[in-house]
C-alpha positions as CSV (number, residue, x, y, z in Angstrom):
1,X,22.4,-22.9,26.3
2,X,19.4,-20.5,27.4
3,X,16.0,-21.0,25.9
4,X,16.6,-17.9,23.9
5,X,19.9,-19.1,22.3
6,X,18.4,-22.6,21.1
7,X,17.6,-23.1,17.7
8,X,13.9,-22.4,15.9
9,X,12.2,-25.8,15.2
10,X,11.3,-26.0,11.4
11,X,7.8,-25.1,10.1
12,X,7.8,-25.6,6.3
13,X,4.9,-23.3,6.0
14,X,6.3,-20.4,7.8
15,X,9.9,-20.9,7.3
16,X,10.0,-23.0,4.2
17,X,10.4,-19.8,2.1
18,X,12.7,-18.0,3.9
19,X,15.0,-21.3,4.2
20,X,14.3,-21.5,0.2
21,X,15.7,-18.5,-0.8
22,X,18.3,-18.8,1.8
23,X,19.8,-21.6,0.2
24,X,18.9,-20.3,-3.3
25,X,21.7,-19.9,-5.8
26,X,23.1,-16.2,-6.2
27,X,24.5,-14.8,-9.2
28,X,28.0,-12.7,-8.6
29,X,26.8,-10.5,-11.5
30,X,23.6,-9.3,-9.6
31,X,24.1,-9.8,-6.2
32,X,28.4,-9.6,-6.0
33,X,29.6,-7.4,-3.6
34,X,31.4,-5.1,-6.1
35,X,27.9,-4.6,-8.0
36,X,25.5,-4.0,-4.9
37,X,29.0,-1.2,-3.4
38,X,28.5,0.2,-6.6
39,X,25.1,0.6,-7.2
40,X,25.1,2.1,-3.4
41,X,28.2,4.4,-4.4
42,X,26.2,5.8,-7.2
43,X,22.8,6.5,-6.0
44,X,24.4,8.3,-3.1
45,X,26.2,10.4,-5.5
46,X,23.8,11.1,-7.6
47,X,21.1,12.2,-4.9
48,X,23.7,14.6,-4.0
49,X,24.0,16.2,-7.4
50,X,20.0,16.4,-7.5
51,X,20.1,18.4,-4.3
52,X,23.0,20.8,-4.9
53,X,24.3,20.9,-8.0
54,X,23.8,24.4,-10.1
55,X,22.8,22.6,-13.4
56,X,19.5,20.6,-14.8
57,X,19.7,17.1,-13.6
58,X,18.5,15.4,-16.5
59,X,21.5,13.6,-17.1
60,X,21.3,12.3,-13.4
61,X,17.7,11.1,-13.5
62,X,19.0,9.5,-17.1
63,X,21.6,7.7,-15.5
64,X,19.6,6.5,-13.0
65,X,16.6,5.1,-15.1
66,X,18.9,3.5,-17.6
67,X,20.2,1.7,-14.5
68,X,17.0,0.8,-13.2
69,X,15.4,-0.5,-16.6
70,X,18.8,-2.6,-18.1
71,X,18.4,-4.3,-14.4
72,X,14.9,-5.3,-14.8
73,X,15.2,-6.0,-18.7
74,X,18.0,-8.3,-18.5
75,X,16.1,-10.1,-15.3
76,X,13.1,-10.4,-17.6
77,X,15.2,-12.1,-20.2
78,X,16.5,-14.4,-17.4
79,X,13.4,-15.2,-16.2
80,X,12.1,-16.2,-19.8
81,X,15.1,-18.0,-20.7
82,X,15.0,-20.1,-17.1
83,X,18.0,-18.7,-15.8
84,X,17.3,-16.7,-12.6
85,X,17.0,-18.1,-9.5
86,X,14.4,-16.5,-7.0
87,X,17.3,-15.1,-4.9
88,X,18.5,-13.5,-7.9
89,X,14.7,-12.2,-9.0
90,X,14.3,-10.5,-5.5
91,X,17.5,-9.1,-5.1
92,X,16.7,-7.3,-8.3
93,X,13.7,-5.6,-7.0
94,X,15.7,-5.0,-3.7
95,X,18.8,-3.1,-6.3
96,X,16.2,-0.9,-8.3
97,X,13.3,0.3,-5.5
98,X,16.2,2.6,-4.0
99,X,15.0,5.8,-1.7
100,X,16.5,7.6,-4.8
101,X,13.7,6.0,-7.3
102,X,11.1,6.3,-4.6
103,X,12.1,10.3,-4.8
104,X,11.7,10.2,-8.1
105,X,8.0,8.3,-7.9
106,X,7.1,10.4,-5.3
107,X,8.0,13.7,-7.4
108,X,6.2,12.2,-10.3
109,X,2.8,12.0,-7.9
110,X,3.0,15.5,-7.5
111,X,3.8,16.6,-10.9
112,X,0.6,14.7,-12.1
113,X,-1.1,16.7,-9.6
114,X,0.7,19.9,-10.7
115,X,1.9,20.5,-7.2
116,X,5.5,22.1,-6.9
117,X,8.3,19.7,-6.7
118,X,12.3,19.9,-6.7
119,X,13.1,17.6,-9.3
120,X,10.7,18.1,-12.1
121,X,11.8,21.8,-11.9
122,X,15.1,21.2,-13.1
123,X,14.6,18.2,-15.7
124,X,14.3,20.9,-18.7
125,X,11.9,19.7,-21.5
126,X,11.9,16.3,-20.3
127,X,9.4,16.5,-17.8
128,X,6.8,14.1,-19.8
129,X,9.0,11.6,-21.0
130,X,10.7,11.0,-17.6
131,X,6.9,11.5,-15.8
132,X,5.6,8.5,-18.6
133,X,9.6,6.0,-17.9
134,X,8.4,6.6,-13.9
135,X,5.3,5.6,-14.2
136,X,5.9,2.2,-16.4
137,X,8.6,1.5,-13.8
138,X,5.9,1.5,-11.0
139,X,3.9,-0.9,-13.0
140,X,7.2,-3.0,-13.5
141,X,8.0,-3.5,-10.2
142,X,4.3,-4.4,-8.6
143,X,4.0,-6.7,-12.1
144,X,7.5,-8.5,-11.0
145,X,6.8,-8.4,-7.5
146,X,3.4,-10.5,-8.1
147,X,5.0,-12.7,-10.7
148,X,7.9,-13.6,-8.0
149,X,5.4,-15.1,-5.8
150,X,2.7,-16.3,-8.3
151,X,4.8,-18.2,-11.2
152,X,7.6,-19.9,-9.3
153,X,8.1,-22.5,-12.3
154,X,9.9,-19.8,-14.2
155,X,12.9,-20.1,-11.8
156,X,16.0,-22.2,-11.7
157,X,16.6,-24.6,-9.2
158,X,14.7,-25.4,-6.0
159,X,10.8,-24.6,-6.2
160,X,9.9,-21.9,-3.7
161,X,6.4,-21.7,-3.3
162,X,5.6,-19.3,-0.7
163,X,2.3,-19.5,1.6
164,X,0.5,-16.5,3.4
165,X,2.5,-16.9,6.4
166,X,5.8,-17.9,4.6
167,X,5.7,-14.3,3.1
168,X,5.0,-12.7,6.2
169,X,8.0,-14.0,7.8
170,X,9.9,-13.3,4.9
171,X,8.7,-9.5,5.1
172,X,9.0,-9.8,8.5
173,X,12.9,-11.0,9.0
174,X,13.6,-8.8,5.6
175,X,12.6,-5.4,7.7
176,X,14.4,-6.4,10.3
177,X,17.7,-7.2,8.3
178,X,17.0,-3.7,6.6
179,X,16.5,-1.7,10.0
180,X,19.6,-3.4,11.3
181,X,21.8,-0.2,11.5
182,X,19.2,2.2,11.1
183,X,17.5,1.5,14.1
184,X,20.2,3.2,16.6
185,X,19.0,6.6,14.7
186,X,15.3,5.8,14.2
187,X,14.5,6.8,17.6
188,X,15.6,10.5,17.2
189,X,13.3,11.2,14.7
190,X,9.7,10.5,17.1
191,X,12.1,12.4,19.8
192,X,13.4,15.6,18.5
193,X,9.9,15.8,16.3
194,X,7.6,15.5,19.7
195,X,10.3,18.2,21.3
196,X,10.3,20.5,18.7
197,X,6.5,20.4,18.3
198,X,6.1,21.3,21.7
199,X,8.4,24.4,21.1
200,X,7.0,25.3,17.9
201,X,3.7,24.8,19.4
202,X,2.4,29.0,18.6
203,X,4.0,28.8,15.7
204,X,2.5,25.4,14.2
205,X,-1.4,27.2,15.5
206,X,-0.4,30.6,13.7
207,X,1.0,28.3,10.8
208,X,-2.4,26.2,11.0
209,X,-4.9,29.4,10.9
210,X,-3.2,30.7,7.5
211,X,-3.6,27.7,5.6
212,X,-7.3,27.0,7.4
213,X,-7.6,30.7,5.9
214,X,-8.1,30.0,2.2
215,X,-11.8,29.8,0.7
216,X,-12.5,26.6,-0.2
217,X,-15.6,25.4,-2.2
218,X,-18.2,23.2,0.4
219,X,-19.7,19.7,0.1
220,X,-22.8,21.5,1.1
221,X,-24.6,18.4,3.6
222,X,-21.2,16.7,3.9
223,X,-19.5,20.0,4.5
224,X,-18.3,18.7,8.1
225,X,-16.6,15.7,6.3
226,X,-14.5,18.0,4.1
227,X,-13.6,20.2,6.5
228,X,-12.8,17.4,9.4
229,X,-10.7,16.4,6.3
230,X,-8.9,19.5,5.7
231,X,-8.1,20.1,9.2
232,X,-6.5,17.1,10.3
233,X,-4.5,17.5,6.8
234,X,-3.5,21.1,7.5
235,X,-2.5,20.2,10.7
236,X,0.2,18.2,9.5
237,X,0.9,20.5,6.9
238,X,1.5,23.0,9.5
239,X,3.7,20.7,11.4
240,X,5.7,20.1,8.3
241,X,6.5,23.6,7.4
242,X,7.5,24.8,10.7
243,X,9.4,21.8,12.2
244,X,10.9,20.7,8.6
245,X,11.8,24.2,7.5
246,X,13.3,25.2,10.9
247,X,15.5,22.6,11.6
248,X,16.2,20.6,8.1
249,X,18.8,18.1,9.9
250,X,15.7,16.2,11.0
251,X,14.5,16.1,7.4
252,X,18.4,15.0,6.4
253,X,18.3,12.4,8.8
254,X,15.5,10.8,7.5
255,X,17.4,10.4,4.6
256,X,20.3,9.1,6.4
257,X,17.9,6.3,8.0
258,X,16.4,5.6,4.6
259,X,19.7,5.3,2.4
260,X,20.9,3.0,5.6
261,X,18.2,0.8,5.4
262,X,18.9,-0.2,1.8
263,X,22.1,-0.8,2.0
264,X,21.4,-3.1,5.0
265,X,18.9,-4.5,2.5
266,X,22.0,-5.2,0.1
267,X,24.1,-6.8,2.5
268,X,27.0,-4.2,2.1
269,X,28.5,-5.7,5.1
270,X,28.7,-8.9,3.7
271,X,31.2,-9.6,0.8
272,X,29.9,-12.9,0.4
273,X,26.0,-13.0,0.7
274,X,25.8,-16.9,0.3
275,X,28.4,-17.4,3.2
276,X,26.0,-15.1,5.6
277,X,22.6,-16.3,4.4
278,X,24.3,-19.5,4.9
279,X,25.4,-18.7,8.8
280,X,22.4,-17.3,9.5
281,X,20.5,-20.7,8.6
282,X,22.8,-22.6,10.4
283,X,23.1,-20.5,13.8
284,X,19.1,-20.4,13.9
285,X,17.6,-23.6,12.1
286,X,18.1,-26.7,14.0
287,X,18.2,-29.1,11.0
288,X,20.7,-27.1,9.4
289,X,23.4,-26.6,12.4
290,X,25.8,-29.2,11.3
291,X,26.1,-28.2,7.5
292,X,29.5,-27.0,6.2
293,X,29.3,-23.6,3.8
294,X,31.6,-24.8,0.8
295,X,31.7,-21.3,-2.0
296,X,31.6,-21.7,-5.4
297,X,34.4,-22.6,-7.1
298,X,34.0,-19.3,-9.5
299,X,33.8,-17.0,-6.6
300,X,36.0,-14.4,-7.0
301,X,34.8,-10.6,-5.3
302,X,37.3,-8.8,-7.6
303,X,36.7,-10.7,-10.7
304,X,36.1,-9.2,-14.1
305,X,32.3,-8.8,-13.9
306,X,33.1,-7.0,-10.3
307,X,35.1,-5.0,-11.5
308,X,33.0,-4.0,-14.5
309,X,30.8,-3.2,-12.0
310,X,32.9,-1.1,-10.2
311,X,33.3,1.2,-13.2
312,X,29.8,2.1,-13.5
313,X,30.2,4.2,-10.3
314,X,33.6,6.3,-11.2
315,X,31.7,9.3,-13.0
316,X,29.4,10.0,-10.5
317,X,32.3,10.0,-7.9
318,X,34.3,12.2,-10.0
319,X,30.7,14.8,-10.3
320,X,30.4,14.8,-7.1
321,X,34.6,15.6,-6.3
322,X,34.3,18.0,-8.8
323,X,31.4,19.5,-7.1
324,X,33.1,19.5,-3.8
325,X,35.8,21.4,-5.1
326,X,33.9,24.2,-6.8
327,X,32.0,24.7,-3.8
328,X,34.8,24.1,-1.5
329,X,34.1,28.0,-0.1
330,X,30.6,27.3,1.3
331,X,31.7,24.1,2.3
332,X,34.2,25.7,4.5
333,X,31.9,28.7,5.7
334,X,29.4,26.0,6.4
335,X,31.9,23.8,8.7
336,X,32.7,27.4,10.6
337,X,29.4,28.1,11.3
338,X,28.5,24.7,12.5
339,X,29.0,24.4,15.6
340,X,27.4,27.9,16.4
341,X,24.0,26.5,14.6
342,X,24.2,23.5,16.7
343,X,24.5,25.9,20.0
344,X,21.6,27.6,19.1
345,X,19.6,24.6,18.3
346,X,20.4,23.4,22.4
347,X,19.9,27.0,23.4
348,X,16.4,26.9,21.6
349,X,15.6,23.3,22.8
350,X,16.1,24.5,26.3
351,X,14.9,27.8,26.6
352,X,13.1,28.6,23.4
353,X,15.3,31.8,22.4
354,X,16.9,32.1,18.8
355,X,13.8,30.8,17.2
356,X,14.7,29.6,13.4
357,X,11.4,30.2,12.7
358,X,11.2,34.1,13.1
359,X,14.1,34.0,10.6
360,X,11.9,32.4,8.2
361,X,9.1,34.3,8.6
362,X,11.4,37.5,8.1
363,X,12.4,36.0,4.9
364,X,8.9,35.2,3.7
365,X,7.8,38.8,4.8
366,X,11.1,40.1,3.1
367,X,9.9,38.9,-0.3
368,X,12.9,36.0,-0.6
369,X,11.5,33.1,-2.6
370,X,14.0,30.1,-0.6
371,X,12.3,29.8,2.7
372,X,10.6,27.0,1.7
373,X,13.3,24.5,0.1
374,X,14.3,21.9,2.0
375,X,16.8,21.4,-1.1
376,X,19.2,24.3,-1.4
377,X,22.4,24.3,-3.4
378,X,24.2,27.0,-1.3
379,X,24.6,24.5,2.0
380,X,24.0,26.8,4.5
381,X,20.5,28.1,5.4
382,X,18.7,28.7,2.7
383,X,18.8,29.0,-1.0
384,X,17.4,28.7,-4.4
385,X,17.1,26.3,-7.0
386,X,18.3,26.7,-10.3
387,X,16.9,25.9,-13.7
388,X,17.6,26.5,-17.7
389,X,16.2,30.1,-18.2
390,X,16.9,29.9,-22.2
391,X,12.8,30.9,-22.1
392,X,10.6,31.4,-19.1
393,X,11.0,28.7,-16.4
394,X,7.5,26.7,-15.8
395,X,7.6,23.5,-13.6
396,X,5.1,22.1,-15.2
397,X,5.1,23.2,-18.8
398,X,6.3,21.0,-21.9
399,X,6.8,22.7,-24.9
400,X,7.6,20.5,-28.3
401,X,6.6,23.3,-30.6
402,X,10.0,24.1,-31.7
403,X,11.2,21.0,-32.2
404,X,14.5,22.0,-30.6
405,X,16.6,20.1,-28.0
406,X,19.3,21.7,-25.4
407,X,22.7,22.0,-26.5
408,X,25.1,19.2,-26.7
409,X,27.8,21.2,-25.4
410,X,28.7,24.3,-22.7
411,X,25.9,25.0,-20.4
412,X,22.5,27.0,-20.5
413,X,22.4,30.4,-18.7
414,X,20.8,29.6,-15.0
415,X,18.6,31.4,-13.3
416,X,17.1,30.1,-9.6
417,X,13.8,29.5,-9.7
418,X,11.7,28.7,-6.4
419,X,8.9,25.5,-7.2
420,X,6.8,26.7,-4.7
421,X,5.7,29.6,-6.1
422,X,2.4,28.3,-7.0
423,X,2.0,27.3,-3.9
424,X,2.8,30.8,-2.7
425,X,-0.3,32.0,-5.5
426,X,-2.4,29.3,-4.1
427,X,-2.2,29.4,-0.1
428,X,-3.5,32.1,1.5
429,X,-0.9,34.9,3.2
430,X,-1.2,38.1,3.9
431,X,-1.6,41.4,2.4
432,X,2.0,42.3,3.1
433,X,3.5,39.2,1.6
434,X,4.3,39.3,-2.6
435,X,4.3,36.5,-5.2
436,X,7.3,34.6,-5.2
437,X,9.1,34.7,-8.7
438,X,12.3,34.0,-10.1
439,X,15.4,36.3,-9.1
440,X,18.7,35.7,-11.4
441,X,21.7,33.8,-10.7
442,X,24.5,35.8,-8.9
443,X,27.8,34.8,-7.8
């Protein structure tokens, strides 16, 4: 055996926790394989929905929250009635921080800042409540997260109390578990980003000077703090919209990286998750090499609470096979014209012809209000994003004057609607460009 393959020696301070929640008992109705497939199954789905579904996602984000908060509530009740384990407690945070309800933090950020964003532009007259459900689950989770580590005497069974550099490590072999899979695609990202930015490198300067354009008000004496400040900021903001908008497989493949990560994080490769915590103690802890993994005598992956859990996941599949179907045209014109998008992405990384860029800029120039979403229901290039038009779409208006709600039943008349029109009003382009409105819905 080579020095690399022997086992690590046993530090109680630095391992102690991770060995704790190791051997910490797991409850098959949070952390069974069926409910972690499940929970996976459905946030996939229903980010795909959000992105191109022709309808207001309010129902989505519902469905989501409502998941998210009957997860933490019934942990809280656990936790008061002694009958979590810490496994349990930080699988829980693991289930409900999801890339989906960091989106939906994120898009909350820039609402309070009144800054255009996808989602709140279709959520209807919900925008408030939703904004106000977002920002008490942020509180949630950093509250739970402290409590984890801070009140250990609230779990069941063996007391793990964690030290500075027991939680490191914990963080530490937790990453790596999560970038398991992910990291054979993580280096494209740096790769194709430092490529294209080299390409795009006129474009990103021209980009740069027409958002360095816009009067801004000074700091008078610290004026050269502001305006180091706005340039680095711009910069990257000039990056963004060029790189991002020309080539938006970069930007889906850093969702493909981040919805891989999490479901690293929830062990979907492990139908047990006791039997692999359990082999991974035992291949790399010395003191534990000769214990035997013996499974609860309950355990049973398709038992009733499994496949309870299994259920939660079926309308989201069938929304998103219904969608498939509806759009099955563009999906098909999409797949035709694949491969020729991919030769002109080579052709453009090697000789810097058929520039995706000039196509945008033609559309900006041409008065088309899509060549800024990154999110486009039509799967091909471009496209626009549609909202309730039963009265004038605003992003970030909420209107409880009439004390009415949307209809129960058949759907409100659509319009597409691009969020970044405000943006449009606010940074600087020129004289030949127009406001970006709203154009209606054909098909």
């Amino acid at each position: 055996m080579s020095a690399s393959d022997a086992p690590l020696t046993f530090e109680k301070d630095i391992d102690g926790y991770l060995i704790c929640l190791a051997q910490s008992e797991r409850n098959p109705d949070m952390q069974g394989y069926a409910v972690r497939l499940s929970t996976f199954v459905t946030n996939v789905c229903i980010a795909i929905l959000i992105t191109w579904a022709e309808e207001e996602v309010r129902p989505s984000v519902s469905l989501i929250l409502l998941q998210i908060y009957t997860i933490l509530l019934c942990t809280a009740v656990a936790m008061v009635r002694h009958d979590l384990s810490v496994s349990d407690a930080h699988f829980a945070l693991t289930l409900t921080v999801s890339p989906l309800a960091l989106y939906f933090v994120y898009s909350t950020f820039r609402f309070i800042r009144r800054r255009p964003n996808h989602l709140y532009a279709r959520l209807g007259k919900s925008k408030v409540i939703v904004a106000l459900l977002i920002a008490i689950l942020v509180i949630w989770w950093i509250v739970f997260d402290l409590m984890i580590y801070t009140v250990s005497d609230v779990f069941k069974g063996d007391d793990c109390k964690a030290t500075l550099e027991g939680w490191l490590m914990y963080r530490i072999i937790t990453s790596l578990f999560s970038l398991l899979f992910a990291a054979v695609f993580i280096p494209f990202l740096p790769i194709f980003w430092i490529i294209y930015f080299i390409r795009h490198f006129k474009d990103i300067k021209a980009e740069y000077r027409r958002h360095m354009e816009k009067p801004r008000n000074r700091w008078g004496t610290f004026g050269w703090i502001q305006q180091a400040w706005w340039s680095c900021k711009l910069f990257i903001v000039a990056q963004w919209d060029v790189i991002a908008l020309s080539h938006r497989w970069l930007f889906f493949l850093l969702i493909f990286i981040w919805y891989i990560s999490w479901g690293s994080s929830l062990l979907l490769w492990a139908v047990d998750a006791s039997k692999w915590y359990h082999e991974v103690v035992v291949t790399n802890y010395e003191p534990w090499k000769d214990h035997v993994y013996n499974p609860p005598e309950d355990f049973d992956p398709l038992g009733y609470g499994q496949l309870l859990a299994v259920a939660v996941a079926i309308e989201p599949l069938w929304a998103v096979t219904r969608l498939t179907f509806i759009r099955r045209k563009e999906i098909k014109q999409w797949l035709l014209q694949y491969p020729k998008s991919v030769w002109h992405g080579i052709v453009f990384i090697f000789t810097g012809k058929k520039n995706p860029w000039k196509v945008i800029l033609e559309k900006r120039l041409s008065d088309e209000p899509d060549y800024r979403n990154l999110f486009h229901p039509n799967v091909l290039e471009f496209g626009e994003i549609p909202v309730s038009s039963r009265r004038e779409p605003r992003v970030y208006e909420e209107d409880w004057s009439d004390g009415k709600a949307l209809p129960r039943s058949g759907s409100p008349k659509l319009e597409y609607y691009d969020p970044y029109a405000e943006a449009v009003r606010i940074l600087p382009y020129d004289s030949k460009e127009k406001d970006v409105g709203s154009v209606s819905l054909h098909r």
